[in-house]
N, CA, C and O atoms as a printed pandas DataFrame, in Angstrom:
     atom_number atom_name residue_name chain_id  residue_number  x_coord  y_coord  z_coord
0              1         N          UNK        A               1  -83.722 -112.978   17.384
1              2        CA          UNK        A               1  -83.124 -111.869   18.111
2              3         C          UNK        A               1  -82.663 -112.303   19.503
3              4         O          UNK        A               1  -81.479 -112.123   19.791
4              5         N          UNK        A               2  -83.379 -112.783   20.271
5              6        CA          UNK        A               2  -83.193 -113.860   21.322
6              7         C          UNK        A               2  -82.117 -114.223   21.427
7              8         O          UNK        A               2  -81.488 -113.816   22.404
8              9         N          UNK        A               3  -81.482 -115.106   20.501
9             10        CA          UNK        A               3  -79.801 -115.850   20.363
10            11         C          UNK        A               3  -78.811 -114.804   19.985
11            12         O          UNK        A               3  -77.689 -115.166   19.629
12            13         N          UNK        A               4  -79.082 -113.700   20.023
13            14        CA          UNK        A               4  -77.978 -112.988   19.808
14            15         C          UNK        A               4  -77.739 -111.966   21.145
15            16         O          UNK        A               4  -76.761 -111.271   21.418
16            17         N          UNK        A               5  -78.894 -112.134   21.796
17            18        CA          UNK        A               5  -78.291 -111.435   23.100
18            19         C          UNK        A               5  -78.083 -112.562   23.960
19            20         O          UNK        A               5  -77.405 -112.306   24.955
20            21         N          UNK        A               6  -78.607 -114.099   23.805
21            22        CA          UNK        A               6  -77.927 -114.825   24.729
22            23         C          UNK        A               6  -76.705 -115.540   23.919
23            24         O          UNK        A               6  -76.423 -116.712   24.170
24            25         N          UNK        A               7  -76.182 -114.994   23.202
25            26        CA          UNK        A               7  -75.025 -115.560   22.613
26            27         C          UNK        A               7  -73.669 -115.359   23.639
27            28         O          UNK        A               7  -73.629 -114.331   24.315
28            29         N          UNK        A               8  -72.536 -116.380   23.747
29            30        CA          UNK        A               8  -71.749 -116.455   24.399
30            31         C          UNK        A               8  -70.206 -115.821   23.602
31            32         O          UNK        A               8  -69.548 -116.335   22.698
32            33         N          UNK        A               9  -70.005 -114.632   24.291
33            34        CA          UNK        A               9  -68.823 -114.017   23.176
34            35         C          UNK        A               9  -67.210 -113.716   23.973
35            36         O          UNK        A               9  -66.292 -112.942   23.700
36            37         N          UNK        A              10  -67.458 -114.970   25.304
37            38        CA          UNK        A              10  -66.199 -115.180   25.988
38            39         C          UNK        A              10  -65.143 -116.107   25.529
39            40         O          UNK        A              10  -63.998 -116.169   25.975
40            41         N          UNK        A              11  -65.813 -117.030   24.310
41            42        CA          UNK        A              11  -64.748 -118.158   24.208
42            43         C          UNK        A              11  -65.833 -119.275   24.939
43            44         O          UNK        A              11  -66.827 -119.062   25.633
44            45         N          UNK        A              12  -65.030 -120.913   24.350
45            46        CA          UNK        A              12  -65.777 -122.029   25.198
46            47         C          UNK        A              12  -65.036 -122.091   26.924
47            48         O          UNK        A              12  -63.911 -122.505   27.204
48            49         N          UNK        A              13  -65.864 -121.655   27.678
49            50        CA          UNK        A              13  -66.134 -121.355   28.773
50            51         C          UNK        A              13  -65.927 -122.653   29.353
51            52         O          UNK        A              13  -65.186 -122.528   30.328
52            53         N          UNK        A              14  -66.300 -123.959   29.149
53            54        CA          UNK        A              14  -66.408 -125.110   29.235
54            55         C          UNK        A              14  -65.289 -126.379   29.402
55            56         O          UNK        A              14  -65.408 -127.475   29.950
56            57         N          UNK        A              15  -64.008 -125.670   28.599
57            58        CA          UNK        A              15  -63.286 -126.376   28.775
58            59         C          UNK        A              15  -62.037 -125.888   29.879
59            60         O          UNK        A              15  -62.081 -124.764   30.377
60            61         N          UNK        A              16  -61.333 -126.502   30.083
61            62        CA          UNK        A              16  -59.582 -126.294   31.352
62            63         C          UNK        A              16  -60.117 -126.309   32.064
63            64         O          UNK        A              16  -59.712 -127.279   32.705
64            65         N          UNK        A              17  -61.432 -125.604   32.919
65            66        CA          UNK        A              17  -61.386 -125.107   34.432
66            67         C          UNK        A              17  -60.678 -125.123   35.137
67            68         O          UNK        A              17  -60.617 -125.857   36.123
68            69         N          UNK        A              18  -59.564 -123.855   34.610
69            70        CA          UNK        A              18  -57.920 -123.933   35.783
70            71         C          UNK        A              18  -58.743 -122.666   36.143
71            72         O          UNK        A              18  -57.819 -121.999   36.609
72            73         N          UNK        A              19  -59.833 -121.871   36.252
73            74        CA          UNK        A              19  -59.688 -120.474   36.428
74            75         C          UNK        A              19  -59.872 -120.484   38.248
75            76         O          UNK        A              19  -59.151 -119.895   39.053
76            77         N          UNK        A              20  -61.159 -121.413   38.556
77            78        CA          UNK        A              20  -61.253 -121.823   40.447
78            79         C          UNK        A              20  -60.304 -122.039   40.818
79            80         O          UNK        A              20  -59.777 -121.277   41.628
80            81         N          UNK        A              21  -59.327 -123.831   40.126
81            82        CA          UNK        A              21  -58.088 -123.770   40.993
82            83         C          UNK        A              21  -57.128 -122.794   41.361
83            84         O          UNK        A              21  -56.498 -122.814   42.419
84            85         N          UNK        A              22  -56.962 -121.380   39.885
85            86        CA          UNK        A              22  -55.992 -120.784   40.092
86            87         C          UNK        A              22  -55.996 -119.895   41.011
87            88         O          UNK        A              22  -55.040 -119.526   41.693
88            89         N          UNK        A              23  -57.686 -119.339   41.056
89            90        CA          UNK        A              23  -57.981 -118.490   41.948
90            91         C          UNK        A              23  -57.608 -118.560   43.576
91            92         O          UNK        A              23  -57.073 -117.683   44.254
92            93         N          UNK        A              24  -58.184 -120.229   44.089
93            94        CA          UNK        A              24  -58.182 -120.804   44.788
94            95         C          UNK        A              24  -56.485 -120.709   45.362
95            96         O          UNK        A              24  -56.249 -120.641   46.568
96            97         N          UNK        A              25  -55.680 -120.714   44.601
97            98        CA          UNK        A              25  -54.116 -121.189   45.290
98            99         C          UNK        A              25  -54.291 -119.422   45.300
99           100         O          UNK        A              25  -54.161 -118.856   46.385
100          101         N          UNK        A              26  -54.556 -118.687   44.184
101          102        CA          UNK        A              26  -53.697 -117.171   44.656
102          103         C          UNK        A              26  -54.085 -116.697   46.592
103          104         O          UNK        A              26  -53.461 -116.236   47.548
104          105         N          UNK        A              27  -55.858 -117.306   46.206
105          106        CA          UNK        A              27  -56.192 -116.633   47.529
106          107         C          UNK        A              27  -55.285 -117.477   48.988
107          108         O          UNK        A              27  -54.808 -116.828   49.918
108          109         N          UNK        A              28  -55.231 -118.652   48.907
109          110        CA          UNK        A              28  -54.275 -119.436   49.878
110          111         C          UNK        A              28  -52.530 -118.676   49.901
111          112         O          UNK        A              28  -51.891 -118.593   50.951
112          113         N          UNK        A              29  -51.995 -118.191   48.559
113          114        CA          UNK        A              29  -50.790 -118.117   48.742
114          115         C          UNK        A              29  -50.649 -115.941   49.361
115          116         O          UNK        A              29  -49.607 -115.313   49.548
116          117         N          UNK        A              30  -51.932 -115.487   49.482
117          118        CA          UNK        A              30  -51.942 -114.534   49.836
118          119         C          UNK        A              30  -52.597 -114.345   51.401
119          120         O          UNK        A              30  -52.191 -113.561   52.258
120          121         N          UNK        A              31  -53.213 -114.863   51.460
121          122        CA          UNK        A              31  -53.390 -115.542   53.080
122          123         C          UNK        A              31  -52.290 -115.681   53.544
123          124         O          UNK        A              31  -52.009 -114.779   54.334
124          125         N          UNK        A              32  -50.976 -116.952   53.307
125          126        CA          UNK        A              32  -50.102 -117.561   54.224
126          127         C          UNK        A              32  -49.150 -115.937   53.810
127          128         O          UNK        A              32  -48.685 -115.608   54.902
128          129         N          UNK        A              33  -48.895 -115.322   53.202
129          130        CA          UNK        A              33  -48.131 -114.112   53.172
130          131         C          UNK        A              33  -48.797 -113.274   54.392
131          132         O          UNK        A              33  -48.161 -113.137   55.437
132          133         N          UNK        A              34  -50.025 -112.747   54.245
133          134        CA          UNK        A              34  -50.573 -112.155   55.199
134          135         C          UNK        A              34  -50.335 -112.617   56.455
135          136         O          UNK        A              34  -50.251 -111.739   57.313
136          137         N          UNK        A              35  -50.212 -113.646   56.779
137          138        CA          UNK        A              35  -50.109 -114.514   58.714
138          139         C          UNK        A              35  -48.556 -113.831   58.424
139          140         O          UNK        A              35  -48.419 -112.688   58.861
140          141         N          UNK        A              36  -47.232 -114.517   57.634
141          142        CA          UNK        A              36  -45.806 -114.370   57.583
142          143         C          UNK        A              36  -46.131 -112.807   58.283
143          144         O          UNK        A              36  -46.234 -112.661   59.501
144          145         N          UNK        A              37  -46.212 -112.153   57.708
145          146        CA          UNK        A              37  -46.200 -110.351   57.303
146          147         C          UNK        A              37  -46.460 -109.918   58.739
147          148         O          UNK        A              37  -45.637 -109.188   59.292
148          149         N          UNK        A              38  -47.759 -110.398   59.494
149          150        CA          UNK        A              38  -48.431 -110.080   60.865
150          151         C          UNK        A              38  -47.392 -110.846   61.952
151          152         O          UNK        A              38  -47.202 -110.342   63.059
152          153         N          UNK        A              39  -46.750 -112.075   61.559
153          154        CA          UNK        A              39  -46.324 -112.584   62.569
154          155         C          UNK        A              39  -44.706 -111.750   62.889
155          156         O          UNK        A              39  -44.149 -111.738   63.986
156          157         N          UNK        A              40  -44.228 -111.150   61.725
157          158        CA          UNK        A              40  -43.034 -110.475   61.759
158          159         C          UNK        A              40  -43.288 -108.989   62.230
159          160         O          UNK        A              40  -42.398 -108.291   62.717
160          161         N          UNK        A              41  -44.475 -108.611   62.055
161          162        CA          UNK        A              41  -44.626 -106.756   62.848
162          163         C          UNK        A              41  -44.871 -107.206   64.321
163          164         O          UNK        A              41  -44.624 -106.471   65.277
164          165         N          UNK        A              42  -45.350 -108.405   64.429
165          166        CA          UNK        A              42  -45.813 -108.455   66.022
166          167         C          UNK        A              42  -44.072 -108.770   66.887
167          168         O          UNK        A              42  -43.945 -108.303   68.018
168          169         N          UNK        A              43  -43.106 -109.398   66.384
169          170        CA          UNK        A              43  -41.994 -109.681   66.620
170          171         C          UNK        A              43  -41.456 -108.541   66.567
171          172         O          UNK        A              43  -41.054 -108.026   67.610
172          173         N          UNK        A              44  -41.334 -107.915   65.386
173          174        CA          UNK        A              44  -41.140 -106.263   65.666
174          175         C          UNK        A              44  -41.548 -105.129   67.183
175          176         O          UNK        A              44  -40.967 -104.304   67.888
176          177         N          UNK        A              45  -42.897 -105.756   67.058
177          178        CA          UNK        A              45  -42.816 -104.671   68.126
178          179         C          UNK        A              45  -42.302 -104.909   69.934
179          180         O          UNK        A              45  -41.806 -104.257   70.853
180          181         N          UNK        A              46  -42.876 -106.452   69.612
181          182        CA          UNK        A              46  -42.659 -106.721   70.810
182          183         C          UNK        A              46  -41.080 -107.088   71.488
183          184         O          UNK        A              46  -40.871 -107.848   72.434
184          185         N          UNK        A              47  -39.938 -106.214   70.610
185          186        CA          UNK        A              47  -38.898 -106.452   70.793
186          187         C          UNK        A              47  -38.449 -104.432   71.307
187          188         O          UNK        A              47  -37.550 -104.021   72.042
188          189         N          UNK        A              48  -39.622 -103.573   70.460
189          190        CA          UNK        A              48  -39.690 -102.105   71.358
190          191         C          UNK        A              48  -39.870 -101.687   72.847
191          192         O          UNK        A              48  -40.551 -102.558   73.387
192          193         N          UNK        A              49  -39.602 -100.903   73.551
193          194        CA          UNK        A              49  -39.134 -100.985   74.489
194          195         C          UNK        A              49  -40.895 -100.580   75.240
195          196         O          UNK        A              49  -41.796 -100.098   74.554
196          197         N          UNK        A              50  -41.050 -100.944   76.859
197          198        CA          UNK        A              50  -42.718 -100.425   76.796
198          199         C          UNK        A              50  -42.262  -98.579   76.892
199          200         O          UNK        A              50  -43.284  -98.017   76.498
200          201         N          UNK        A              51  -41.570  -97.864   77.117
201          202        CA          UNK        A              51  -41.939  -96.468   77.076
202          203         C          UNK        A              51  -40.863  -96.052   76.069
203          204         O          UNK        A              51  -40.371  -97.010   75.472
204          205         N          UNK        A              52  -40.419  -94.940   75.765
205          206        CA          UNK        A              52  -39.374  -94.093   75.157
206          207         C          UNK        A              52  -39.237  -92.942   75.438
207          208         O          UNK        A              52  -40.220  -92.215   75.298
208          209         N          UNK        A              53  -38.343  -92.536   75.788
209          210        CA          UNK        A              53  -37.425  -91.056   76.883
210          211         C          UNK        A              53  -38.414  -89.867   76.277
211          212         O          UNK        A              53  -38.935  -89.860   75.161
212          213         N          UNK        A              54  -38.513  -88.999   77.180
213          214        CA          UNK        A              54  -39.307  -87.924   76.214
214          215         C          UNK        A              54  -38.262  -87.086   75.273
215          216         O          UNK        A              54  -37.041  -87.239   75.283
216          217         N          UNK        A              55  -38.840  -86.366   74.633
217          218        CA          UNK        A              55  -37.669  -85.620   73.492
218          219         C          UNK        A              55  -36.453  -85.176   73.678
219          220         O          UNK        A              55  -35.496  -85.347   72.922
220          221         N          UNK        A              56  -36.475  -84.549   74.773
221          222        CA          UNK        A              56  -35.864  -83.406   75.273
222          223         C          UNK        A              56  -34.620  -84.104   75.928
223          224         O          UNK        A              56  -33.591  -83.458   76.127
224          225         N          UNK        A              57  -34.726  -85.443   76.262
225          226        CA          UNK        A              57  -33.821  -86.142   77.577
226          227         C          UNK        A              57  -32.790  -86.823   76.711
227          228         O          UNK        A              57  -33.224  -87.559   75.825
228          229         N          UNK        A              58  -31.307  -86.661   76.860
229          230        CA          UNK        A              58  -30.264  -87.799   76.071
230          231         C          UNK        A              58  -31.051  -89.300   76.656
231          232         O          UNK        A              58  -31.479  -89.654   77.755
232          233         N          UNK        A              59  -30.968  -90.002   75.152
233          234        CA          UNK        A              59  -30.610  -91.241   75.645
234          235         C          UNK        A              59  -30.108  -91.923   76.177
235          236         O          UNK        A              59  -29.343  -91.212   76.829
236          237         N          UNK        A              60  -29.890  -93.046   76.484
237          238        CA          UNK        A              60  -28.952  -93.480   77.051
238          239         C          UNK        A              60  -28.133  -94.860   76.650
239          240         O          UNK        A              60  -28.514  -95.821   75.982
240          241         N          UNK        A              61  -26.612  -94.556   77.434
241          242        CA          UNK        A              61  -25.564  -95.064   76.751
242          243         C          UNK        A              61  -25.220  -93.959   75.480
243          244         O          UNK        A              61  -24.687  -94.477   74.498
244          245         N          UNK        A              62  -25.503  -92.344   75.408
245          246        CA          UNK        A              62  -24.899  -91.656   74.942
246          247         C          UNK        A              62  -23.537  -90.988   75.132
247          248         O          UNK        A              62  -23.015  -91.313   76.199
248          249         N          UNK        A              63  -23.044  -90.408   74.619
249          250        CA          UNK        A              63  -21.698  -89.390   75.264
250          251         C          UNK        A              63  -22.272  -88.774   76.575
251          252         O          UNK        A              63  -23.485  -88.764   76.782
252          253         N          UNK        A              64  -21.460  -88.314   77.363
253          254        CA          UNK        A              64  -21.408  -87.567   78.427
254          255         C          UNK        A              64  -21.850  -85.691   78.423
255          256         O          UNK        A              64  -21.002  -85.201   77.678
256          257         N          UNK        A              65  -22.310  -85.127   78.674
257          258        CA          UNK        A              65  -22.598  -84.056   78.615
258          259         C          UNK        A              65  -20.995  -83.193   78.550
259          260         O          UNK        A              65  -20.097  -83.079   79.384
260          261         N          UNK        A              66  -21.135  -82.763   77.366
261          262        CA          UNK        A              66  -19.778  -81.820   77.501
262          263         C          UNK        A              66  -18.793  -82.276   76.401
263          264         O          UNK        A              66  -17.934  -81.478   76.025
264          265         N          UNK        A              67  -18.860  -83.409   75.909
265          266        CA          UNK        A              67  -18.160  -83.982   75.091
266          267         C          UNK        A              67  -18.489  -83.916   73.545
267          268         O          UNK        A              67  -19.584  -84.430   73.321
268          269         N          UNK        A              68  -17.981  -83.528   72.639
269          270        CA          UNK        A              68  -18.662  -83.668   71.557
270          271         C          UNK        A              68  -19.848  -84.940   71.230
271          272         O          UNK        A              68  -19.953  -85.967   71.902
272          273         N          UNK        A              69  -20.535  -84.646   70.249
273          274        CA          UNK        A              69  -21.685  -85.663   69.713
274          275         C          UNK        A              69  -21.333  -85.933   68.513
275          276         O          UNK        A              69  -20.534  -85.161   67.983
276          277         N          UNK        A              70  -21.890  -87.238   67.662
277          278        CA          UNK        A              70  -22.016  -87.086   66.667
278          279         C          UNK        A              70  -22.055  -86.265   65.817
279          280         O          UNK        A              70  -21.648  -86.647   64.720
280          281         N          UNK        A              71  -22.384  -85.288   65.891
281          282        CA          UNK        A              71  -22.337  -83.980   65.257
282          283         C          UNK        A              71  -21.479  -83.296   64.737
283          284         O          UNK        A              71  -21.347  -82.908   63.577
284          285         N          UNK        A              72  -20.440  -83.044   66.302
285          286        CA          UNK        A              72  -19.290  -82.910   66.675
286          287         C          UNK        A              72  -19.796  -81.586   67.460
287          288         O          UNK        A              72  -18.798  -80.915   67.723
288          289         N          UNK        A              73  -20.885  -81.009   67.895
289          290        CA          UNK        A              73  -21.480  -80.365   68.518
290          291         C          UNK        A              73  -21.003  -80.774   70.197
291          292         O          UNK        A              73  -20.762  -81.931   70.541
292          293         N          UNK        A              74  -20.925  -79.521   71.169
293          294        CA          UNK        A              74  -21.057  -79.618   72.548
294          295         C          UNK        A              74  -22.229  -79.451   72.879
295          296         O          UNK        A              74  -22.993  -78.667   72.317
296          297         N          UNK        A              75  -22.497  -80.135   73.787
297          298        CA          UNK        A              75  -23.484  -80.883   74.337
298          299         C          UNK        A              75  -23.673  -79.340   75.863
299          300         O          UNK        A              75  -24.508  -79.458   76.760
């Protein structure tokens, strides 16, 4: 009874051992994605400006007050 609960019902386990190496490269090739990924949001941000206009205020380098908008709305 013994050998049938330590019986092995995965297959020979024993032979390729590609399963570490493969593991091994996924976790390396998901790492160097992760640094890529962080090093491009940090470039991202640090290209945002340090404040931004409050809501209410035209931007700037917009139309002139009075002139149509994008919209085609007066301003």
């Amino acid at each position: 009874m013994s050998a049938v609960l330590a019986g092995n019902s995965f297959g020979d386990t024993e032979s390729g051992g590609l399963a570490g190496p493969l593991g091994l490269l996924i976790i390396v090739l998901m790492a160097i994605a992760t640094v890529l990924l962080i090093r491009n949001m940090n470039s991202r941000l640090r290209r945002l400006p340090d404040r931004f206009p409050p809501p209410g205020a035209p931007a700037a380098g917009t139309d002139k007050p009075g002139e149509p908008g994008p919209e085609g709305k007066t301003e």
